[in-house]
C-alpha positions as CSV (number, residue, x, y, z in Angstrom):
1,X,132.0,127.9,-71.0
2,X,130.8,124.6,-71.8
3,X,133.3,123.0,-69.2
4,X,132.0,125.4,-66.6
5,X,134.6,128.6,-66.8
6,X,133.4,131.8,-66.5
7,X,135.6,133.5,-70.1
8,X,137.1,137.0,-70.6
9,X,139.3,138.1,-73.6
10,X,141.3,140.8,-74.5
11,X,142.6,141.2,-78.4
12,X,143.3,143.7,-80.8
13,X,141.1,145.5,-82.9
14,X,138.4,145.0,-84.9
15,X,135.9,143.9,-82.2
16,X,134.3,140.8,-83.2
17,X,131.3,141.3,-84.7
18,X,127.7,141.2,-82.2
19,X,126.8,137.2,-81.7
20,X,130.6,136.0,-82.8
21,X,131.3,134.7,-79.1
22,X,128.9,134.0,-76.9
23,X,127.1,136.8,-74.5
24,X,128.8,135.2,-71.0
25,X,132.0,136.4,-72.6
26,X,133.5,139.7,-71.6
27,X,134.9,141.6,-74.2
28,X,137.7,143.8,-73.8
29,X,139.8,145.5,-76.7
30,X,143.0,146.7,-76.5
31,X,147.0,145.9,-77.4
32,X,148.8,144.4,-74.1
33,X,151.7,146.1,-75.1
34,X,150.6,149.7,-74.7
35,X,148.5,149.5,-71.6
36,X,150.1,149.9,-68.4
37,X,151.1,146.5,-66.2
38,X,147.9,148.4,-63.9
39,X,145.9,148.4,-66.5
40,X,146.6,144.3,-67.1
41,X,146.8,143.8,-63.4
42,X,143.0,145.3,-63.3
43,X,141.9,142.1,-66.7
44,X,143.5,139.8,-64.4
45,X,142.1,140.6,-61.2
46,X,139.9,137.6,-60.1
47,X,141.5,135.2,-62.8
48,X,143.0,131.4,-62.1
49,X,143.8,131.0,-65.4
50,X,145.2,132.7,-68.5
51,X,145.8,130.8,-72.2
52,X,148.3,133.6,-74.3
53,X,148.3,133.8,-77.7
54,X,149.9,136.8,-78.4
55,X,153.1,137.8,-80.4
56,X,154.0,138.8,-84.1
57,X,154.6,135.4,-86.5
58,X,157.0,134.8,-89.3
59,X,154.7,136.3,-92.0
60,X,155.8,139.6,-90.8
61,X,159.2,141.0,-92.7
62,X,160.4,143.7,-90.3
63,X,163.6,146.0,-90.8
64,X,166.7,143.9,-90.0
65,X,167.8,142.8,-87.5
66,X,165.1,140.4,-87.2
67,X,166.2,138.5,-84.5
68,X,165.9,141.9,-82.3
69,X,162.1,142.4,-83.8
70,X,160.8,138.5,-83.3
71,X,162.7,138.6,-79.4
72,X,160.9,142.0,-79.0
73,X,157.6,140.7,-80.4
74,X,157.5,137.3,-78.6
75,X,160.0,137.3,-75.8
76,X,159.7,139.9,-73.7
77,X,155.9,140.6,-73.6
78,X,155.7,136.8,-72.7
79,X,157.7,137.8,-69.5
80,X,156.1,140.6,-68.6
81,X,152.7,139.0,-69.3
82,X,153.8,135.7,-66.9
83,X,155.1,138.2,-64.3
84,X,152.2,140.1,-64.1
85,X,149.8,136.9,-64.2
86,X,152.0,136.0,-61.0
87,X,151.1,139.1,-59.4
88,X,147.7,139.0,-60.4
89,X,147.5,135.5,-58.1
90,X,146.9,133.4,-61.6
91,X,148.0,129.9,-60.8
92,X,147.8,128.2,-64.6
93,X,149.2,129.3,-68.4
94,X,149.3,128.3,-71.8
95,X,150.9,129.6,-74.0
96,X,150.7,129.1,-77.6
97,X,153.9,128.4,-79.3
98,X,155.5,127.2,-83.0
99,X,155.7,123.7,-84.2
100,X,159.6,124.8,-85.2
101,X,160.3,124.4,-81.5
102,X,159.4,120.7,-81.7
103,X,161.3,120.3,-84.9
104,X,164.9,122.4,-83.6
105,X,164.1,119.7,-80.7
106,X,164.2,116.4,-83.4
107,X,166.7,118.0,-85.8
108,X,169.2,120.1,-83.4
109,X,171.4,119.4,-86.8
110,X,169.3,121.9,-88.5
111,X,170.8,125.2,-86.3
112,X,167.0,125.9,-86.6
113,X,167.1,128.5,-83.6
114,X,170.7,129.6,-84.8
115,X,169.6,130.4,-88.6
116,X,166.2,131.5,-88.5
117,X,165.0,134.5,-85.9
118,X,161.7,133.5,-86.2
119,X,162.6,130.2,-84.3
120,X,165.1,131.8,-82.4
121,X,162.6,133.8,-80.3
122,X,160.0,131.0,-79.9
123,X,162.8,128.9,-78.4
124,X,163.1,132.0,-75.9
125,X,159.9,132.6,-75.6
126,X,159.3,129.2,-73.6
127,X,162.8,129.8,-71.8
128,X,161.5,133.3,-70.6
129,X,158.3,131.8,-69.7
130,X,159.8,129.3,-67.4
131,X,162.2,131.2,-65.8
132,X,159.5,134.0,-64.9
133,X,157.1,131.7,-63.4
134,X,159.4,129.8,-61.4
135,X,157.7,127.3,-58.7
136,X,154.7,130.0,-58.4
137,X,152.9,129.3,-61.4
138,X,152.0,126.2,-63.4
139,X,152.7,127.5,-67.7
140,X,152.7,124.9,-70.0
141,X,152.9,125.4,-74.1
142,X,151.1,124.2,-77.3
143,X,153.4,123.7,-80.1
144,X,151.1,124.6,-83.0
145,X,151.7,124.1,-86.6
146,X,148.9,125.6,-89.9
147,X,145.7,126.7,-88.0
148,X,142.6,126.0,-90.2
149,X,139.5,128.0,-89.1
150,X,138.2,131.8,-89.4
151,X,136.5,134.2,-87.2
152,X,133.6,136.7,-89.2
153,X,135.7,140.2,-89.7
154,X,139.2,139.2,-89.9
155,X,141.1,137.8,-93.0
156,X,142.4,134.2,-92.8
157,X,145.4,133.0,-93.3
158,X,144.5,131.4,-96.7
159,X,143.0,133.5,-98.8
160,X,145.4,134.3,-100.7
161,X,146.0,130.3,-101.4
162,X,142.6,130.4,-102.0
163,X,142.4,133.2,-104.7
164,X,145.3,131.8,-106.4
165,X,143.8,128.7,-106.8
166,X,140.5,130.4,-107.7
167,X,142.7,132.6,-111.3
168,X,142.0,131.9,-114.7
169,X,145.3,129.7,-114.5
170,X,144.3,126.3,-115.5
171,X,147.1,124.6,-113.2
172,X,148.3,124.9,-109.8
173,X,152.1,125.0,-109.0
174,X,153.5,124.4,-105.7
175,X,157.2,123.1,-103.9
176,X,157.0,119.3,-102.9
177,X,156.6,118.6,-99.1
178,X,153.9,118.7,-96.7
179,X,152.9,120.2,-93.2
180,X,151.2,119.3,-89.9
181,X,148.1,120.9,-89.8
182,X,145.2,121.3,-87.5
183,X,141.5,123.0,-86.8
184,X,140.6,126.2,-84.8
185,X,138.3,123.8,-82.4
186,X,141.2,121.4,-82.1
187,X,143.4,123.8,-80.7
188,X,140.6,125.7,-78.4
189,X,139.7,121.8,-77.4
190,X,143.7,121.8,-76.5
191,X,144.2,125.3,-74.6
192,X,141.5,124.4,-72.4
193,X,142.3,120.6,-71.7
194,X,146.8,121.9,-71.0
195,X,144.6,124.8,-68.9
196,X,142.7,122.4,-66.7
197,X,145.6,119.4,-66.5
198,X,148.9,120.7,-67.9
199,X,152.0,120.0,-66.0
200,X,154.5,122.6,-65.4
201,X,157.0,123.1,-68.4
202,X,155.2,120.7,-70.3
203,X,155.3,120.8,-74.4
204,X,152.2,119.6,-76.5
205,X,152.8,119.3,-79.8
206,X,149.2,119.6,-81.1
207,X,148.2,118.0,-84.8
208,X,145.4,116.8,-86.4
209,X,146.9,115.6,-90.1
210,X,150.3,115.6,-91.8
211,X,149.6,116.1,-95.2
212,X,151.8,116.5,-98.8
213,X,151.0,120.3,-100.2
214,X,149.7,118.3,-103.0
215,X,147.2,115.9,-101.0
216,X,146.0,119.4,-99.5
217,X,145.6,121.4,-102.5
218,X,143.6,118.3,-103.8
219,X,141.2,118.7,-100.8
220,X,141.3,122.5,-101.5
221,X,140.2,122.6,-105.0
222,X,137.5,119.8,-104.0
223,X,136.1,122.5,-101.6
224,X,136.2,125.4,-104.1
225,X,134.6,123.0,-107.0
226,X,137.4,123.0,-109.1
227,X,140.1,120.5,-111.2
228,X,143.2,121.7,-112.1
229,X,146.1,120.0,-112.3
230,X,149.1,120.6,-109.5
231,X,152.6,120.7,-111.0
232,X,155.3,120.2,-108.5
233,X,158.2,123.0,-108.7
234,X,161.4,121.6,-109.3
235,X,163.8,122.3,-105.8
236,X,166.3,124.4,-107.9
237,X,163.5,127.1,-108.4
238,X,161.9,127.3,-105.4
239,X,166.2,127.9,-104.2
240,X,166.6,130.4,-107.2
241,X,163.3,132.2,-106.4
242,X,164.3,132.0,-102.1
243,X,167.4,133.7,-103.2
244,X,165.8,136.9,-105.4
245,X,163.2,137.1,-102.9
246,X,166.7,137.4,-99.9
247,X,168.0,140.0,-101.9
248,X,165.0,141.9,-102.4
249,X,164.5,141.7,-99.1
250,X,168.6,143.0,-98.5
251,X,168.1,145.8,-100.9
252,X,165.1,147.3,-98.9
253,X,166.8,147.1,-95.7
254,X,163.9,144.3,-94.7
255,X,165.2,140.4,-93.2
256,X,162.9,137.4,-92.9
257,X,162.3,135.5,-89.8
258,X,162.6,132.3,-91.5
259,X,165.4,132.4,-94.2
């Protein structure tokens, strides 16, 4: 709004709650995947532009096969979103992808795509995205690693990080390593900018900090007021603990998007 565009939404349920965006934006509630390519067609009407960030994520553990449940969760609604924002005379997308796309581009070693369903359909996502807009439409993609932010009514992604390190436990234990992270407004600052410039195909990997889990628990703990100290888990266990956790998963007829 800031930069001049006139802003509607559409998300799932809950609505946000009255003030949480501001009064220019229109509102609408519903899941894209069970209202009719009409009913999208009448969102879009009027639109130049559309930024998606819809899809299912590797937190969720469906029924195996995975690979079918991730390709079915981020593939094909991608397609039939970028088809119908071709028909609805849209001439720029974003979509908002997975940092494991840039990494199965660095480390093709790694069978990332091959080995892990979760990766496998965000490859195919941006695949499927190309081929349906063709020369017609201008879709470019944000390669997005840990989002830091919240929105008032909906749970962040780490609270449970936080209530752990919140217990009566007077030490924290986490696996060695790291991750790219980055803010809400970093990433809104980002959709816009690959909205308004973004050249077609184009992948921006989008990143703030890379920090050790154990630099970011530090900052953590800082926020919360607290000083524990953080033991690093030797590799072996985190391997023996992935392993139970597989067969769990195996027993209950459930697979993993990333092994």
């Amino acid at each position: 709004i800031e930069r001049g565009h006139e802003v509607s939404t559409i998300a799932l349920p809950p609505a946000p709650p009255a003030g949480t965006l501001p009064e220019a934006v229109k509102i609408s509630i519903a899941d894209l995947n069970k209202i009719s390519d009409e009913e999208v067609l009448e969102h879009f009407a009027g639109m130049e532009g559309l930024i998606y960030a819809a899809g299912v994520d590797d937190r969720t553990v469906p029924q195996a096969p995975a690979r079918e449940f991730f390709y079915n969760g981020n593939v094909l609604p991608t397609r039939r979103i970028i088809r119908l924002a071709k028909a609805a005379g849209i001439k720029k997308v974003v979509v908002f992808s997975s940092y494991f796309v840039a990494f199965d581009r660095l480390w093709p070693e790694l069978r990332m795509a091959e080995l892990h369903p979760y990766v496998y359909s965000r490859v195919e996502q941006i695949k499927a995205a190309k081929e349906e807009a063709g020369d017609d439409l201008t879709v470019s993609f944000l390669l997005l690693p840990y989002i830091f932010g919240s929105t008032p009514g909906r749970v962040p992604l780490w609270k449970p990080i936080v209530d752990y390190l919140q217990s009566p436990l007077p030490f924290v234990v986490y696996p060695r390593g790291g991750c790219a992270m980055v803010s809400v407004r970093e990433v809104a600052s980002a959709a816009v900018r690959a909205l308004e410039a973004g050249t077609p195909g184009a992948e921006y990997e989008v990143v703030s900090d890379n920090l050790s889990w154990k630099a970011w628990l530090e900052k953590m703990l800082g926020f919360l007021g607290k000083k524990k100290p953080i033991w690093t888990l030797p590799d072996w266990a985190l391997r023996r603990g992935a392993k139970l956790m597989m067969s769990r998963y195996r027993r209950r007829g459930k697979e993993p998007g990333l092994e």
